[in-house]
C-alpha positions in Angstrom: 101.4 88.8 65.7 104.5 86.7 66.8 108.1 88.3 67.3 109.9 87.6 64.2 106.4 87.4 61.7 105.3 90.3 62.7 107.2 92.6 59.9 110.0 92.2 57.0 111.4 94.9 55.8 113.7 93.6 53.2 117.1 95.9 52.3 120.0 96.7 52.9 120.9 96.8 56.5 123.7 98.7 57.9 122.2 99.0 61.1 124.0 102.4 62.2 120.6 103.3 63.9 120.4 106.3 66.2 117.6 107.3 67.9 115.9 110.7 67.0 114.9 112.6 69.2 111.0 113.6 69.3 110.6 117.0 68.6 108.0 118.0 71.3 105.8 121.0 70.3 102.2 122.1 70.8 99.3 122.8 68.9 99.1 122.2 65.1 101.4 119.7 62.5 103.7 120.3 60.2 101.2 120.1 57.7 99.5 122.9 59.4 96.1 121.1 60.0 95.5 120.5 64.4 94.1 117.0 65.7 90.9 117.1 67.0 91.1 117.0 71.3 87.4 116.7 73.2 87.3 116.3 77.0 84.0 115.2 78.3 84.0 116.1 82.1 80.6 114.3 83.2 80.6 115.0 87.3 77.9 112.6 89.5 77.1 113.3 92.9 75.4 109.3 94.2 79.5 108.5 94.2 80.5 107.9 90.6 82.1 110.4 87.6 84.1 109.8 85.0 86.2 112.4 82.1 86.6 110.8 78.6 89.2 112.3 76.3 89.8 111.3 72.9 91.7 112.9 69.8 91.3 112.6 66.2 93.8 112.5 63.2 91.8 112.7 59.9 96.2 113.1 58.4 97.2 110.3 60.1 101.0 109.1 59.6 101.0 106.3 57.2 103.8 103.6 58.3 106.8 103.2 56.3 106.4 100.7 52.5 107.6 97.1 53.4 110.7 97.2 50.6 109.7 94.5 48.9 111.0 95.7 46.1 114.8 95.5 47.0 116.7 92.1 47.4 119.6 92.0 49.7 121.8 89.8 51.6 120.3 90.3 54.4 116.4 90.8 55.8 115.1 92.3 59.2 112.1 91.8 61.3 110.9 94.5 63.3 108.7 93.8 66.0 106.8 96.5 68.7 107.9 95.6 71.7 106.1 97.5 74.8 108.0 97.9 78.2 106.1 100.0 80.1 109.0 102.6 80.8 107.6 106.4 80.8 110.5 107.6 79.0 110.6 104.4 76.5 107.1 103.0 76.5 107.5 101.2 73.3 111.0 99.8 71.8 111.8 98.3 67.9 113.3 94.9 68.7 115.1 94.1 64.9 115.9 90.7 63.7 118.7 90.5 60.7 118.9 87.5 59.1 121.0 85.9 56.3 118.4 85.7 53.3 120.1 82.3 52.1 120.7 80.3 55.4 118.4 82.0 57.3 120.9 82.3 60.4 120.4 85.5 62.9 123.3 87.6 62.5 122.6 89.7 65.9 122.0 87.7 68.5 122.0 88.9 72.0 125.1 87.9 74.3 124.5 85.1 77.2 125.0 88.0 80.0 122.1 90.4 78.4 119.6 91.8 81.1 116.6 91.6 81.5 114.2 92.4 79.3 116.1 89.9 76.6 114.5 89.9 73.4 116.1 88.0 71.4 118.1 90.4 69.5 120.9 92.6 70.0 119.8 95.3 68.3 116.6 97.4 70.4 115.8 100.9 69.5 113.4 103.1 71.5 110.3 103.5 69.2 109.8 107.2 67.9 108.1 108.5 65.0 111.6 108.6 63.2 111.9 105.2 63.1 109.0 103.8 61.6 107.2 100.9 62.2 106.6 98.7 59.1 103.5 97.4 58.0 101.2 98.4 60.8 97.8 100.3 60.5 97.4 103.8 60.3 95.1 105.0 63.9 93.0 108.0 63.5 91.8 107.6 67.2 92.8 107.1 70.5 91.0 107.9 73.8 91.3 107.6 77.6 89.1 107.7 80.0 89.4 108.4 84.2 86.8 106.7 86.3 86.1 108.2 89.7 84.1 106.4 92.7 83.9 108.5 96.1 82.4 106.3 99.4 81.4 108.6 102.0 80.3 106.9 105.9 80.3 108.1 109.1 81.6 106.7 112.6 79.9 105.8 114.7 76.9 105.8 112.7 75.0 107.5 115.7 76.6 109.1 117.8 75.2 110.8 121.7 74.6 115.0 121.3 77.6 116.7 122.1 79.9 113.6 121.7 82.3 113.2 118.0 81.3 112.0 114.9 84.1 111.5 112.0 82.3 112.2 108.4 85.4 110.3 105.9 85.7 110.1 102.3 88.2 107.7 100.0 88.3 108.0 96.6 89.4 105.3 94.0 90.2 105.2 90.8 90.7 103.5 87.3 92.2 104.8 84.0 92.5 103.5 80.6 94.4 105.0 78.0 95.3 104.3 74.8 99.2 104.5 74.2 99.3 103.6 70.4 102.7 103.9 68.1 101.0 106.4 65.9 98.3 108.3 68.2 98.3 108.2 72.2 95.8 109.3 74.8 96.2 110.2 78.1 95.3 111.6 81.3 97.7 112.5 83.8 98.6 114.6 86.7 94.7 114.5 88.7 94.6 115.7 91.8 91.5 116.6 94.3 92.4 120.3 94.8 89.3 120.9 97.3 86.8 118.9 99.7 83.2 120.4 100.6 81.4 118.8 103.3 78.1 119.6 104.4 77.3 117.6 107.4 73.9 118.1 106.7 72.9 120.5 110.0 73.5 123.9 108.7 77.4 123.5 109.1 79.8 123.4 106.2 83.6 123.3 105.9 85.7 123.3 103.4 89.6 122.0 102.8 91.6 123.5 100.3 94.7 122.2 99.2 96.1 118.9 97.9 95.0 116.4 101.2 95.3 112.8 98.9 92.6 110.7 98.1 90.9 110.6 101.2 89.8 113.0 104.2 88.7 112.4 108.1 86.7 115.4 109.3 85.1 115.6 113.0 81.9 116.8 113.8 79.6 117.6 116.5 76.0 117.8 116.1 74.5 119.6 118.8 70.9 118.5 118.6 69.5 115.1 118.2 68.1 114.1 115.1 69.0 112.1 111.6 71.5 114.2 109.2 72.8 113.3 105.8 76.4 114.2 105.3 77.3 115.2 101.7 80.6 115.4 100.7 81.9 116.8 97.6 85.6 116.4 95.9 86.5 118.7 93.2 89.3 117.5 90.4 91.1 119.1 88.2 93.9 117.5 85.6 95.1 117.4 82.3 94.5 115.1 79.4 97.6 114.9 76.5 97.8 113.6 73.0 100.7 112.3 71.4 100.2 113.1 67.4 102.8 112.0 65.2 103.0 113.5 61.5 104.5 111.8 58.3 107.8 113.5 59.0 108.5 111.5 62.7 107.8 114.4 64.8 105.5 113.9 67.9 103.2 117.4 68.4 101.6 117.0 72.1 98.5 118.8 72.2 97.6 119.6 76.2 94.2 120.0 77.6 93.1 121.1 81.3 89.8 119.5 82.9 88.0 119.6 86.1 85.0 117.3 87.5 83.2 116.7 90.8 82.3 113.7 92.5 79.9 113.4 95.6 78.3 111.1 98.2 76.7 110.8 101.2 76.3 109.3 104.7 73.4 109.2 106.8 73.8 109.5 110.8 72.1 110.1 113.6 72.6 112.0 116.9 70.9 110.6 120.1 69.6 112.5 123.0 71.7 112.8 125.9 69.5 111.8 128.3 70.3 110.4 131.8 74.0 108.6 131.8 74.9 106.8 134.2 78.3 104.5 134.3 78.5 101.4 135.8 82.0 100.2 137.0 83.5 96.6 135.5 83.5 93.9 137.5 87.0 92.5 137.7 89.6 90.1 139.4 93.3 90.2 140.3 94.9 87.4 138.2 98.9 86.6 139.2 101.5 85.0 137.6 104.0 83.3 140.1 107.6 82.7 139.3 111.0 82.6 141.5 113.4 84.9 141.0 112.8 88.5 138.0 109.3 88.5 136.6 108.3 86.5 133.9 108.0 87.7 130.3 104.4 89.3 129.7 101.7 87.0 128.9 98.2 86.9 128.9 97.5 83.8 130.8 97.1 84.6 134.9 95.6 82.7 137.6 93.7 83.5 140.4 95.2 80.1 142.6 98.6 79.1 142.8 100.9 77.0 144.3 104.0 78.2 146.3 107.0 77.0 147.7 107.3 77.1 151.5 110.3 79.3 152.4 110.9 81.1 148.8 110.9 84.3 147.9 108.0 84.5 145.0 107.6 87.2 142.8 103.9 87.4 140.9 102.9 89.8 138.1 99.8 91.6 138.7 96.9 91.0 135.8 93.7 92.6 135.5 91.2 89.8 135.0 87.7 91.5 133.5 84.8 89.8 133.8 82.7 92.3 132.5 83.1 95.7 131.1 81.6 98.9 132.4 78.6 99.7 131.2 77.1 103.1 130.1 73.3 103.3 129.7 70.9 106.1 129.2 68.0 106.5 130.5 68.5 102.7 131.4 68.6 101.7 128.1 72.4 100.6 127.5 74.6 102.4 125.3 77.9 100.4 124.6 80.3 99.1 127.2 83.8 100.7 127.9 87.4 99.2 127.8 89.3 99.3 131.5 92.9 98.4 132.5 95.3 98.4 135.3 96.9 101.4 136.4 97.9 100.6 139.8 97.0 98.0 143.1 97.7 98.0 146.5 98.2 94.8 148.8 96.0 94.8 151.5 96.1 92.6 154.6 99.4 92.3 157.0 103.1 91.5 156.3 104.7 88.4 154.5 107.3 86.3 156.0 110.0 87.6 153.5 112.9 88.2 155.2 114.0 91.7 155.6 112.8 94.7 153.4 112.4 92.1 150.3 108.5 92.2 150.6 106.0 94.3 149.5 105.0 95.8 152.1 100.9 96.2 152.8 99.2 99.3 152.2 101.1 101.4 149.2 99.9 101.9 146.0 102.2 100.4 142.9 101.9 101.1 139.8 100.3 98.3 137.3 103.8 97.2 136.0 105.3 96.3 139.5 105.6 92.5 140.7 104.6 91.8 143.9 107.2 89.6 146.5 105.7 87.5 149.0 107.1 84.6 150.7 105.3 82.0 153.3 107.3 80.1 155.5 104.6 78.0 157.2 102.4 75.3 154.8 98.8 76.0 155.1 96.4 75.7 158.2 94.9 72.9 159.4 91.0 73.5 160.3 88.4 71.1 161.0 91.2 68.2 158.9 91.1 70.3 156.2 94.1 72.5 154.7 93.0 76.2 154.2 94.8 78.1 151.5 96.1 81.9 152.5 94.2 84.5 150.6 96.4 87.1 149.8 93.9 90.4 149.4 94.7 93.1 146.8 93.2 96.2 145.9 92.9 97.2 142.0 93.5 100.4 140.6 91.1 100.6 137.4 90.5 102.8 134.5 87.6 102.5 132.8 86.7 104.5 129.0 83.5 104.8 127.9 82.0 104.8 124.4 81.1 108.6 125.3 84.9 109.5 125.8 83.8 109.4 129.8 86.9 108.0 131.8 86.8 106.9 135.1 88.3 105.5 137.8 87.6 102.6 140.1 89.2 101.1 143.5 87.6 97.6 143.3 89.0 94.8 145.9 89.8 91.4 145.0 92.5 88.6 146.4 93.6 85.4 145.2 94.5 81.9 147.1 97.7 80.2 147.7 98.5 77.0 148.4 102.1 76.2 150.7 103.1 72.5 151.0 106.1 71.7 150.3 109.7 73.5 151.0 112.2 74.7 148.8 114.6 73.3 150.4 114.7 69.7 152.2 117.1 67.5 153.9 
């Protein structure tokens, strides 16, 4: 149907159009016959449900005649227009025209917002104002599909340590939003979560908690459980009848439906742990003067200028994570970082208290200041680099939530050649 085809109403238009208001009311018409309203609440428990609503108008609101019968001046176009506005969902955009030149009469001005149809004449569509030439709808339906995925992290879990049983629940709707007859469902909510985690314990969460849910759990003996989770739903559906007198009657209907899932996940003995510590390096990152800007590149050789102060940032080089195994088989690696170091080995040649000084624990954030004032040793014709030793303060966590702490020594070389200064 195309904008200015769609309809012609031919009369007399004086265009003095006010919007009605729709009379809202419940229950039966004017006529005193009710619309049919059926809710079909099928609940499914392998992750999928759906409620299908539909109503039925056997004295459905004929549209209005075409009037063309009446000659005029003038003709009009009335075209449906939908906007997708919840107060407005549907607007009359009208088209007069001069019946013997053919010219619009109400054309829009330049500076008209958006949406611009064409026309300056829009009125928000209500039973009142009557669409012309359109077909009488005895039936409109919606319909609320409802997919629940249940899983479990981690999938298998040691006895005594967390597991997290989650839900999400999605959704699609279609409706049918019609000039003469409308569908909907609106206003769903989950109003309570079961879960059944599938070793004798169950909880339950009442309340309005969204679309989704994170609940932990501990299973206590080893063994494969299957976590069931139920969501329980409760809404209305409403249809939007209009009788041959304009007046909308909205007809309200309550529903509830369940939707389900499951997860399967195991528990594993706890057996015999034992945690094995990274194995890690000091890394450094040399500049002269503050500390440089974070960065994830740090070396464990550098070169230095003879007779300046250098300040170095302390990294934490891994090489390879701790280790957790049970009963020697492995059972996941941990994550470690820096919290502190010590610099081991005797005094720089920084002048004054500008140095670190050997022995005291810093915390992972602090630079360390060293200066050498002599280039390096000759041995055997060969230059020997100073190794600078450090101790590393290291926190390991392992997949089990076991946290510990290592002292692990490391160092890193230097190389002195040339002074800052010359002349």
């Amino acid at each position: 149907m195309t904008r200015r085809a769609a309809v012609k109403a031919i009369g007399v238009i004086c265009l003095n159009l006010a919007l009605l208001g729709a009379a809202a009311t419940r229950g039966h018409s004017v006529t005193g016959t009710s619309p049919t309203v059926s809710i079909t609440s099928v609940s499914g428990y392998a992750g999928h449900a759906f409620v299908y609503a539909q109503v039925s108008d056997s004295i459905f609101a004929y549209p209005a005649p075409t009037g063309a019968g009446h000659q005029s001046p003038f003709f009009s176009e009335w075209v449906p227009e939908p906007i997708a506005s919840v107060s407005c969902p549907w607007i009359w955009a009208v088209y007069v025209f001069e019946r013997t030149t053919g010219v619009q009469i109400n054309p829009p001005s330049p500076n008209t917002p958006l949406p611009n149809f064409g026309t300056a004449t829009t009125i928000c569509a209500s039973p009142s104002s009557s669409p012309v030439d359109q077909p009488a709808i005895a039936d409109a339906a919606a319909r609320l599909d409802l997919d629940l995925r249940v899983f479990a992290s981690p999938p298998t879990a040691l006895v005594g340590s967390p597991t997290v049983v989650s839900g999400v629940l999605n959704s699609r709707l279609t409706r049918d939003l019609n000039l003469y007859l409308s569908m909907a469902i609106e206003d769903w909510s989950v109003t309570r979560w079961q879960l059944d985690f599938g070793d004798g314990q169950v909880r339950t969460v009442n309340g309005p908690t969204g679309t989704s849910i994170n609940v932990p759990h501990t299973y206590l003996s080893a063994g494969r459980y299957d976590a069931r989770l139920i969501a329980f739903i409760s809404g209305h559906a409403q249809a939007a009848v209009y009788d041959h007198y304009g007046n909308v009657h909205l007809v309200r209907r309550p529903f509830t439906v369940e939707v389900g899932n499951h997860a399967i996940t195991s528990a594993m003995p706890g057996g015999s742990r034992r945690y094995r510590p990274p194995q890690v390096a000091v890394g450094v990152v040399p500049s002269l003067g503050p500390i440089t800007p974070a960065t994830n590149l740090a070396f464990r050789h550098i070169d230095a200028l003879r007779g300046a102060l250098t300040t170095l940032a302390i990294h934490l080089v891994v090489v390879r994570e701790g280790l957790i195994t049970i009963d020697g088989t492995p059972g996941g690696f941990g994550l470690s970082r820096l919290t502190g170091w010590r610099l081991d080995g005797t005094l720089s040649d920084a002048p004054g208290n500008s140095g670190t000084t050997p022995s005291e624990i810093h915390s992972a954030g602090e630079p360390m200041r060293l200066q050498w004032n002599a280039p390096n040793h000759i041995v055997g014709a060969r230059a020997q680099d100073y190794v600078v030793p450090v101790t590393l303060i290291v926190e390991t966590r392992f997949p089990d939530g076991h946290v510990a702490s290592y002292a692990i020594a490391s160092s890193f070389s230097v190389t002195v050649n040339f002074a800052a200064q010359s002349g």
